[in-house]
Gaussian input, Z-matrix of N, CA and C with variables (Angstrom, degrees):
# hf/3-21g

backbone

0 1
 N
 C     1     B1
 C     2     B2     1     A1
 N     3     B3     2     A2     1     D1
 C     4     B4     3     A3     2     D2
 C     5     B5     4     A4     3     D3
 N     6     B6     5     A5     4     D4
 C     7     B7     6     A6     5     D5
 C     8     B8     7     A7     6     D6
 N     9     B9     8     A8     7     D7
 C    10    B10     9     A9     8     D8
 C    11    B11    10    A10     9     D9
 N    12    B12    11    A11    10    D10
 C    13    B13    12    A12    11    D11
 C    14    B14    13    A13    12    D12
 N    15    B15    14    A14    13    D13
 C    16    B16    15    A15    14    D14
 C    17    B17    16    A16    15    D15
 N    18    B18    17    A17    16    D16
 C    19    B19    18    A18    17    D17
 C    20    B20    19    A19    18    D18
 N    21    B21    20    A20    19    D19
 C    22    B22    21    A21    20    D20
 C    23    B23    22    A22    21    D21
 N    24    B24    23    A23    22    D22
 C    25    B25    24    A24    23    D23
 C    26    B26    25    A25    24    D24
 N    27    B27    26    A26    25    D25
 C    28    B28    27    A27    26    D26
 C    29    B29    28    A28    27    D27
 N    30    B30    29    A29    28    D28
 C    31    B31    30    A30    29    D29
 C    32    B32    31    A31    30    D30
 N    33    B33    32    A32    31    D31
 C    34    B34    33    A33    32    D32
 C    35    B35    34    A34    33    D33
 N    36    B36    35    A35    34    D34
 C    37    B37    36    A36    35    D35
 C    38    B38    37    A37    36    D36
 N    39    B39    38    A38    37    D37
 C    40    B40    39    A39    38    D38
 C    41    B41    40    A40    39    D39
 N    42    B42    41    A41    40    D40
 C    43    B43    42    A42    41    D41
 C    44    B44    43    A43    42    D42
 N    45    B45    44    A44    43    D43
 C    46    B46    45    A45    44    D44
 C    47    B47    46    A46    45    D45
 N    48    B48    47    A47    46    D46
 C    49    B49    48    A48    47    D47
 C    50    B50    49    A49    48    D48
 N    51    B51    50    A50    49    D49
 C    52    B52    51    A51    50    D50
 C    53    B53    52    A52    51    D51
 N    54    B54    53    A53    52    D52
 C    55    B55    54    A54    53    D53
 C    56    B56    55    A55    54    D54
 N    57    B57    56    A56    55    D55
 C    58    B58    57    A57    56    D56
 C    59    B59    58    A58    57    D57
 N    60    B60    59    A59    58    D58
 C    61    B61    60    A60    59    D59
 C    62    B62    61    A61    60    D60
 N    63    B63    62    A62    61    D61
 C    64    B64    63    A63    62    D62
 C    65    B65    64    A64    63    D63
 N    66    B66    65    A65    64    D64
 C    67    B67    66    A66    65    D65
 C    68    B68    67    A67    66    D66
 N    69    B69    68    A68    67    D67
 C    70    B70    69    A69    68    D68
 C    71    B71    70    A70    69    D69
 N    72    B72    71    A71    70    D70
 C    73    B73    72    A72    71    D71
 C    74    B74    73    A73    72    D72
 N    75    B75    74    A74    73    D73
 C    76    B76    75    A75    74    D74
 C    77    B77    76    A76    75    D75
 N    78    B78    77    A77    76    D76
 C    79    B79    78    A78    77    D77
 C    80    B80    79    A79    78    D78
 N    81    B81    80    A80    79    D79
 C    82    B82    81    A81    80    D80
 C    83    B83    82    A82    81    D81
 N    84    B84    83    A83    82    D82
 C    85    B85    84    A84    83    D83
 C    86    B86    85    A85    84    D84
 N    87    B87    86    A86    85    D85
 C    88    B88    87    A87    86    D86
 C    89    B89    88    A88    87    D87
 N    90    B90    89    A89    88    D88
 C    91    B91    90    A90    89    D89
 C    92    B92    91    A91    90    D90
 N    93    B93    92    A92    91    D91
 C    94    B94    93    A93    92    D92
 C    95    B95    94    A94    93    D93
 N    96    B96    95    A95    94    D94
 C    97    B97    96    A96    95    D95
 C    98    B98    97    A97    96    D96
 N    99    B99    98    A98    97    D97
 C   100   B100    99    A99    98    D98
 C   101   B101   100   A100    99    D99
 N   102   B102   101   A101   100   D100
 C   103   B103   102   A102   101   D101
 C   104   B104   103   A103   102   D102
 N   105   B105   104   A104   103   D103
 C   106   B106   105   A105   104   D104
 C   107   B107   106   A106   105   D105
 N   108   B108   107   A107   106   D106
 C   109   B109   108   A108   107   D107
 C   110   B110   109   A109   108   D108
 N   111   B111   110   A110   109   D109
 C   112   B112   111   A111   110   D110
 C   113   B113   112   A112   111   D111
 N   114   B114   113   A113   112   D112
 C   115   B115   114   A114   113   D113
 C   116   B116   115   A115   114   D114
 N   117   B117   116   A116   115   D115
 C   118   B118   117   A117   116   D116
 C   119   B119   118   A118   117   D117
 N   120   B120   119   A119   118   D118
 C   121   B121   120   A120   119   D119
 C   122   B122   121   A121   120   D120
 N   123   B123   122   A122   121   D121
 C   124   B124   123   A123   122   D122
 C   125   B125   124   A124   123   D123
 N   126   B126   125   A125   124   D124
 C   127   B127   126   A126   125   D125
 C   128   B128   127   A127   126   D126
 N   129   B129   128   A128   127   D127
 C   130   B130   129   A129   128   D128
 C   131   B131   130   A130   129   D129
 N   132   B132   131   A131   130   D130
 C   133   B133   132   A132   131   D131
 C   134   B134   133   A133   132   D132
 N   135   B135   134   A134   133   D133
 C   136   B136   135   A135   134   D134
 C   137   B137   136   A136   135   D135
 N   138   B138   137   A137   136   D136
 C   139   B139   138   A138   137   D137
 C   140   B140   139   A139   138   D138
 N   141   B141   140   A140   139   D139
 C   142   B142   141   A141   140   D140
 C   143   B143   142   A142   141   D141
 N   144   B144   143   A143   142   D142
 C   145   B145   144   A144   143   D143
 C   146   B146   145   A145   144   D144
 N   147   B147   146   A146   145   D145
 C   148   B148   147   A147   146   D146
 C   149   B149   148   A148   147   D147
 N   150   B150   149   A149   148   D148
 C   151   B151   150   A150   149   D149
 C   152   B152   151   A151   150   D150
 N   153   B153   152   A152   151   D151
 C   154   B154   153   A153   152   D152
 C   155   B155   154   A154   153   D153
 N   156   B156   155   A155   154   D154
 C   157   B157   156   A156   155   D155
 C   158   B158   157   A157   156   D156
 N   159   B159   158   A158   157   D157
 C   160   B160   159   A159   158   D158
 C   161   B161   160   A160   159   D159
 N   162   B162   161   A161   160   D160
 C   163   B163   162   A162   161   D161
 C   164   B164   163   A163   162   D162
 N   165   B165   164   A164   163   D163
 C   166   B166   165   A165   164   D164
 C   167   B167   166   A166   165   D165
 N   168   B168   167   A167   166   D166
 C   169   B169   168   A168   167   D167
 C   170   B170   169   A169   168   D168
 N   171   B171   170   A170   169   D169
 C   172   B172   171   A171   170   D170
 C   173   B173   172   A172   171   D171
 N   174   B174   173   A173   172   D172
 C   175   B175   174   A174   173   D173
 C   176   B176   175   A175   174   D174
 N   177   B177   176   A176   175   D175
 C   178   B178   177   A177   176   D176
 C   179   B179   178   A178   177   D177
 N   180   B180   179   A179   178   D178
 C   181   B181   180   A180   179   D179
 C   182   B182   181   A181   180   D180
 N   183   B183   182   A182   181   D181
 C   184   B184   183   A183   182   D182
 C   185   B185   184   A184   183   D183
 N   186   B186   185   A185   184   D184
 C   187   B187   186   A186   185   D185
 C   188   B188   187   A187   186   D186
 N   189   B189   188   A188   187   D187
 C   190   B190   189   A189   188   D188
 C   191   B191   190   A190   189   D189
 N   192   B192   191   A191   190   D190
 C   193   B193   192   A192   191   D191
 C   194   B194   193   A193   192   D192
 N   195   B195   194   A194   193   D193
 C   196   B196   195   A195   194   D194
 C   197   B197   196   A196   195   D195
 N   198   B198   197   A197   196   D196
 C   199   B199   198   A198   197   D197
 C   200   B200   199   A199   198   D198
 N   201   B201   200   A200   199   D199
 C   202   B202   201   A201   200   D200
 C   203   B203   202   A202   201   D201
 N   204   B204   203   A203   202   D202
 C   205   B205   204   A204   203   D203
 C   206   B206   205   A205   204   D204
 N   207   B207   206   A206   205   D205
 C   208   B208   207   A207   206   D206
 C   209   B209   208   A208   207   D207
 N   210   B210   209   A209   208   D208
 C   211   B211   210   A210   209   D209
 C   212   B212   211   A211   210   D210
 N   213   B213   212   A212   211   D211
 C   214   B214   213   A213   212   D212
 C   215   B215   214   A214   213   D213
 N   216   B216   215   A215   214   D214
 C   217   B217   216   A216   215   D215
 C   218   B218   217   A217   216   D216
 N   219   B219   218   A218   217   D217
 C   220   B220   219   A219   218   D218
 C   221   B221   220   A220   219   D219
 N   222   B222   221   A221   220   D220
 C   223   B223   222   A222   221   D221
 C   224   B224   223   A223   222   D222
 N   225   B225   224   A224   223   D223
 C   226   B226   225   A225   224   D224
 C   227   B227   226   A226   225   D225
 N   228   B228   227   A227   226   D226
 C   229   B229   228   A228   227   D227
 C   230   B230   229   A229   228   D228
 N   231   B231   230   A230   229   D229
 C   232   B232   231   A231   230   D230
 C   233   B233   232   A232   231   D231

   B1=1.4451
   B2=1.5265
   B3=0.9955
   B4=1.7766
   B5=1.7135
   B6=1.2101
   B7=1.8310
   B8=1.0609
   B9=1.4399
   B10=1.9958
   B11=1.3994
   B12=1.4132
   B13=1.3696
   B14=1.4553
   B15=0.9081
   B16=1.3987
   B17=1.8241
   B18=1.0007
   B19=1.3440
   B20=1.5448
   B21=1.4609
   B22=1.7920
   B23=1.5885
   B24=1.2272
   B25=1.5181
   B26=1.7081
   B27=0.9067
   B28=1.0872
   B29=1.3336
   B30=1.0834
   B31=1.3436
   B32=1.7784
   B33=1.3391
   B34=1.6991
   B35=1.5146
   B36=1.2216
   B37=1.6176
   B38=1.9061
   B39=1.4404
   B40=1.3532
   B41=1.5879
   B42=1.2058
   B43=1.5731
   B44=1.3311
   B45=1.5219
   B46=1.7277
   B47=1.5457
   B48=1.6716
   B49=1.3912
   B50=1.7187
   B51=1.2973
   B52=1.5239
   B53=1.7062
   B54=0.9459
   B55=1.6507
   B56=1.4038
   B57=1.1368
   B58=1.7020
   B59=1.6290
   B60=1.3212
   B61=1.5129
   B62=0.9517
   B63=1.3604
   B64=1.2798
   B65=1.3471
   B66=1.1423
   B67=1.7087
   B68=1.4654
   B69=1.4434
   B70=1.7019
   B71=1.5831
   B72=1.1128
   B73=1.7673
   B74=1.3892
   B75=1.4517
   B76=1.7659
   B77=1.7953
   B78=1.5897
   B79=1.3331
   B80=1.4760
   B81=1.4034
   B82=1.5348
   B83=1.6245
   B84=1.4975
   B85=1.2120
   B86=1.0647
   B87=1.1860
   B88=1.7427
   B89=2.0218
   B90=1.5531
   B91=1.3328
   B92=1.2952
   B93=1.4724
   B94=1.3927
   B95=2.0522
   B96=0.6225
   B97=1.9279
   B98=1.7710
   B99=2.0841
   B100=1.7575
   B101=0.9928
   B102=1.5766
   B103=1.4415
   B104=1.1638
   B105=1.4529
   B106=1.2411
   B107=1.9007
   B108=1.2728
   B109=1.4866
   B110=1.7164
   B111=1.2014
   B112=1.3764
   B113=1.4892
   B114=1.5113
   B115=1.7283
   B116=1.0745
   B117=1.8576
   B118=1.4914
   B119=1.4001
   B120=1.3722
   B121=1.5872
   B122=1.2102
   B123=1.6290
   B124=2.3782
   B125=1.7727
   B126=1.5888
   B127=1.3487
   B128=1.4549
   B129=1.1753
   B130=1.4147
   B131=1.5230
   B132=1.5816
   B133=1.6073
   B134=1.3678
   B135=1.1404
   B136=1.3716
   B137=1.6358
   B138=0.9555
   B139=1.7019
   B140=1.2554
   B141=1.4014
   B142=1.5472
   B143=2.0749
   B144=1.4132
   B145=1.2380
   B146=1.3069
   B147=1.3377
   B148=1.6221
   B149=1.7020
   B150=1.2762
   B151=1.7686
   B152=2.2575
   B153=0.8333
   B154=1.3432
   B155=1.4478
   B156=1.3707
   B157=1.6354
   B158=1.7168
   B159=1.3160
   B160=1.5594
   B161=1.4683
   B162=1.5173
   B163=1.2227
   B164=1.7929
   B165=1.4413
   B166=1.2722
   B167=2.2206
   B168=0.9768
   B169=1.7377
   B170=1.4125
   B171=1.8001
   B172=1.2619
   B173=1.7890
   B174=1.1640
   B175=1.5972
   B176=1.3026
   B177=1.6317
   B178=1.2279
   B179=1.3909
   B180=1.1794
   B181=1.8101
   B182=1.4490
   B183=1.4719
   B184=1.1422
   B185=1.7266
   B186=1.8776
   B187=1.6911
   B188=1.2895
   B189=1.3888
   B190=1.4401
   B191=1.3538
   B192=1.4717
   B193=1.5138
   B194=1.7370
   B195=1.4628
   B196=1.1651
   B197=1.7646
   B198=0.9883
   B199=1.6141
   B200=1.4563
   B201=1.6775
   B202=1.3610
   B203=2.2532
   B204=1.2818
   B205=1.2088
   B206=1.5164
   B207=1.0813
   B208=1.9321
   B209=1.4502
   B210=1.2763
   B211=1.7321
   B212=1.2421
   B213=1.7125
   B214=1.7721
   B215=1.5393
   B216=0.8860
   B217=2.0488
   B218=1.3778
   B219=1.0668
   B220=1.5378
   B221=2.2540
   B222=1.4964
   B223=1.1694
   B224=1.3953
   B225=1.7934
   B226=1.6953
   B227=1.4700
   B228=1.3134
   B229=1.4294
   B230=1.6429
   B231=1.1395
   B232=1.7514
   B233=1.5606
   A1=108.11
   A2=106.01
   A3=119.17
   A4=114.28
   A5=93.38
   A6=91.44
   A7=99.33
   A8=84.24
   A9=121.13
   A10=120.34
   A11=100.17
   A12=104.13
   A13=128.47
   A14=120.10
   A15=120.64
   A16=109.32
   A17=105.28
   A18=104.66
   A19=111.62
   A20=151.90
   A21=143.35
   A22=86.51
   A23=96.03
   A24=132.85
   A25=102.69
   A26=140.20
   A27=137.67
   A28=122.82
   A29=138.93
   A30=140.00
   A31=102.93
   A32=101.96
   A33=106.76
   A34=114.47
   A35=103.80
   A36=139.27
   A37=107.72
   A38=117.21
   A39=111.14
   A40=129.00
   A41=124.10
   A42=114.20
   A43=108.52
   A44=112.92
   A45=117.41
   A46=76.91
   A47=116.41
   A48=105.70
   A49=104.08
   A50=112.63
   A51=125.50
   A52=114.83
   A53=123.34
   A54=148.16
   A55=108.24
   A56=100.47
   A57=87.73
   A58=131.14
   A59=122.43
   A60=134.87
   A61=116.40
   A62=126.04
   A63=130.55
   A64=122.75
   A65=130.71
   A66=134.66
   A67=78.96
   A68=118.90
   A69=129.72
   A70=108.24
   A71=104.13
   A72=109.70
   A73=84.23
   A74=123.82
   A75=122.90
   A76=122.11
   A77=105.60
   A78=120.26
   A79=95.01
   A80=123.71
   A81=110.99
   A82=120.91
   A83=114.48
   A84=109.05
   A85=122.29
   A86=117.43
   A87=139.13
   A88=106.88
   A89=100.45
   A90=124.77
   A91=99.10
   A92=122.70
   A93=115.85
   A94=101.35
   A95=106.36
   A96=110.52
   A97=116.53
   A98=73.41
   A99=66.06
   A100=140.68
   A101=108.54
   A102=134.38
   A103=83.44
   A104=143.43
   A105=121.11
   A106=116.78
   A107=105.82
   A108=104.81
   A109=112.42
   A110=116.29
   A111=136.84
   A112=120.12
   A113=109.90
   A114=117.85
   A115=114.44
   A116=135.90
   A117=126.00
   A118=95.39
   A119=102.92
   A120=110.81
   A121=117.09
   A122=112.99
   A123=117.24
   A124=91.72
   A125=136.26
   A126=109.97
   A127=103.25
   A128=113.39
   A129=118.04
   A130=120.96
   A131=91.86
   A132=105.13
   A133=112.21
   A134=131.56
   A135=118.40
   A136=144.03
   A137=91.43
   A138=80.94
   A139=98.79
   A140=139.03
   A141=139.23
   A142=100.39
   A143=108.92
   A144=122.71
   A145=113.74
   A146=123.69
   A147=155.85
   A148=114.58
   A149=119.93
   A150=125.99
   A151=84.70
   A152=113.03
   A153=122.86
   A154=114.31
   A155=109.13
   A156=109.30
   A157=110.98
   A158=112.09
   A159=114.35
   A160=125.43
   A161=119.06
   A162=126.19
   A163=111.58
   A164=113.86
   A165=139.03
   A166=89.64
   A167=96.02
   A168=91.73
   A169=130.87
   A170=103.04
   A171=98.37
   A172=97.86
   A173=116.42
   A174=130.34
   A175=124.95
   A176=111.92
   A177=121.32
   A178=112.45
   A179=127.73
   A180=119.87
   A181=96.74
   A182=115.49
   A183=126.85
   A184=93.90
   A185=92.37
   A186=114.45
   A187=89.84
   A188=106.13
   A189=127.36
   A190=125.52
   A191=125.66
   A192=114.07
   A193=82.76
   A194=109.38
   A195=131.63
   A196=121.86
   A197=131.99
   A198=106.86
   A199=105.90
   A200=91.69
   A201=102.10
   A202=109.06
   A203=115.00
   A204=116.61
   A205=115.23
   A206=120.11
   A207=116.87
   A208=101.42
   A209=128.70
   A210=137.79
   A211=112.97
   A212=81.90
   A213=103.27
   A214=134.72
   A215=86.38
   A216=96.33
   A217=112.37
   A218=127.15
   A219=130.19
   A220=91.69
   A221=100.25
   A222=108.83
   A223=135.63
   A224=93.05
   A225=108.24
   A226=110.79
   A227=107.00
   A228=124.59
   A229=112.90
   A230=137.41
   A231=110.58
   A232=115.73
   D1=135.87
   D2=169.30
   D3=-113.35
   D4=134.87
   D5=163.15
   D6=-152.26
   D7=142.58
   D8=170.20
   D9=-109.16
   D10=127.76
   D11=-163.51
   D12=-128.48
   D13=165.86
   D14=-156.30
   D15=-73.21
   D16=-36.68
   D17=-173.42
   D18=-157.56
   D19=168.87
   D20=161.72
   D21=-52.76
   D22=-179.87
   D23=171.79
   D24=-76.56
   D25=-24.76
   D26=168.08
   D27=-87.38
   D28=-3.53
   D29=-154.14
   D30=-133.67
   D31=134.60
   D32=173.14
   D33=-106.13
   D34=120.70
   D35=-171.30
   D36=-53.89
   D37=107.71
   D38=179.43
   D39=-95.20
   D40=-169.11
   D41=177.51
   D42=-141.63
   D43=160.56
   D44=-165.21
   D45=-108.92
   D46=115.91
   D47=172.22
   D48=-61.87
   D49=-62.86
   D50=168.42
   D51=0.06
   D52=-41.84
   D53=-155.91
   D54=-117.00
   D55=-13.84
   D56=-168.49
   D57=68.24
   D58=-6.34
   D59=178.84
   D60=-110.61
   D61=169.48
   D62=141.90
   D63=-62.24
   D64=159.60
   D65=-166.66
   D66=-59.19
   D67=-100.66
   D68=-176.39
   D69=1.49
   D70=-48.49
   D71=-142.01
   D72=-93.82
   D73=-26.29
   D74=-173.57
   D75=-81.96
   D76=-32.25
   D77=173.60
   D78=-79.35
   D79=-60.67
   D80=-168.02
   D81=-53.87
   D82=-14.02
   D83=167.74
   D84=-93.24
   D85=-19.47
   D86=178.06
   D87=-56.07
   D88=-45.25
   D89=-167.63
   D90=-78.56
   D91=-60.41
   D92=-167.51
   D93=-70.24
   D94=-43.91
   D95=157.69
   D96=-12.86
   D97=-64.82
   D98=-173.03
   D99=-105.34
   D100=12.75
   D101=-164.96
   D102=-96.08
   D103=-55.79
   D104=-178.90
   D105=103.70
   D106=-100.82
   D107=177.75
   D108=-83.94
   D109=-125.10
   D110=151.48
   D111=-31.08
   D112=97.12
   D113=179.29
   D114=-112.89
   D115=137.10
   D116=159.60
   D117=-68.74
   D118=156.13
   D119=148.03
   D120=-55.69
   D121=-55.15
   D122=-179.59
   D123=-43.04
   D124=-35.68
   D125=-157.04
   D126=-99.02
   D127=-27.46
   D128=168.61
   D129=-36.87
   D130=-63.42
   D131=177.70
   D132=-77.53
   D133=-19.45
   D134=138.55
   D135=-54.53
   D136=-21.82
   D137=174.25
   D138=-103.27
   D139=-23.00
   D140=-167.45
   D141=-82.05
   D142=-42.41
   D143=176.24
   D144=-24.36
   D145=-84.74
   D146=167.57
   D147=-47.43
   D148=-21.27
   D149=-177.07
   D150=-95.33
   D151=-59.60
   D152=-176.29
   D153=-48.55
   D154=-50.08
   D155=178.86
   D156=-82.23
   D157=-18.00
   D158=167.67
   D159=-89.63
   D160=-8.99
   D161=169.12
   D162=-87.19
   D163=-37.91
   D164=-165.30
   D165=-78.48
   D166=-52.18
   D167=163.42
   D168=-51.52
   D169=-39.38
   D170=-167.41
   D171=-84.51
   D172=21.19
   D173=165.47
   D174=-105.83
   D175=5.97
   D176=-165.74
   D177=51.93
   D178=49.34
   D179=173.13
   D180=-157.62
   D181=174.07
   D182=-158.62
   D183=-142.84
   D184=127.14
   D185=176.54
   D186=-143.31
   D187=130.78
   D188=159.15
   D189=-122.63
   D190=107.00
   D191=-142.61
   D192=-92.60
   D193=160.02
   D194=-155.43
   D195=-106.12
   D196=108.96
   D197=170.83
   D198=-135.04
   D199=142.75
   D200=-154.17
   D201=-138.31
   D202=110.28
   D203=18.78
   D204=-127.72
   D205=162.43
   D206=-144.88
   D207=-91.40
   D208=3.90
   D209=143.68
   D210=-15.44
   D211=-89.93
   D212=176.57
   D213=-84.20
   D214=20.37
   D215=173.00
   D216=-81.08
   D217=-33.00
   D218=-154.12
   D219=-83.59
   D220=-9.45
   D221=-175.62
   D222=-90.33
   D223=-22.58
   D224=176.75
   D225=-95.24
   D226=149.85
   D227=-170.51
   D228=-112.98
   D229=97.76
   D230=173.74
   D231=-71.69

């Protein structure tokens, strides 16, 4: 099992009113969008990773969405 997550355990998860989502929930759809066919999870959460922690900044707060555990990610395919 893998999970990706919205933010550490320490950190509270924000929303783009604009968008209608949550940051997390707005890049991850953004990503699976544009990837299109065949996605890893490692690239997924890579490109969603870095849009999330720079939107979550421009809020002055800090989200770092999570995947756990990052071993076996590079392994699943959707």
């Amino acid at each position: 099992m893998i999970v990706l997550a919205a933010a550490s355990g320490d950190e509270i998860t924000g929303t783009d009113e604009k968008q209608g989502h949550g940051l997390f929930t707005y890049y991850l759809l953004k990503g699976l969008d544009a990837r299109g066919g065949s996605i890893t999870i490692r690239s997924l959460y890579d490109y969603l990773k870095p849009r999330v922690q720079d939107a979550a900044r421009r809020d002055n707060r800090d989200q770092t969405p999570e995947l756990l555990p990052a071993t076996a990610s590079s392994a699943v395919d959707f």
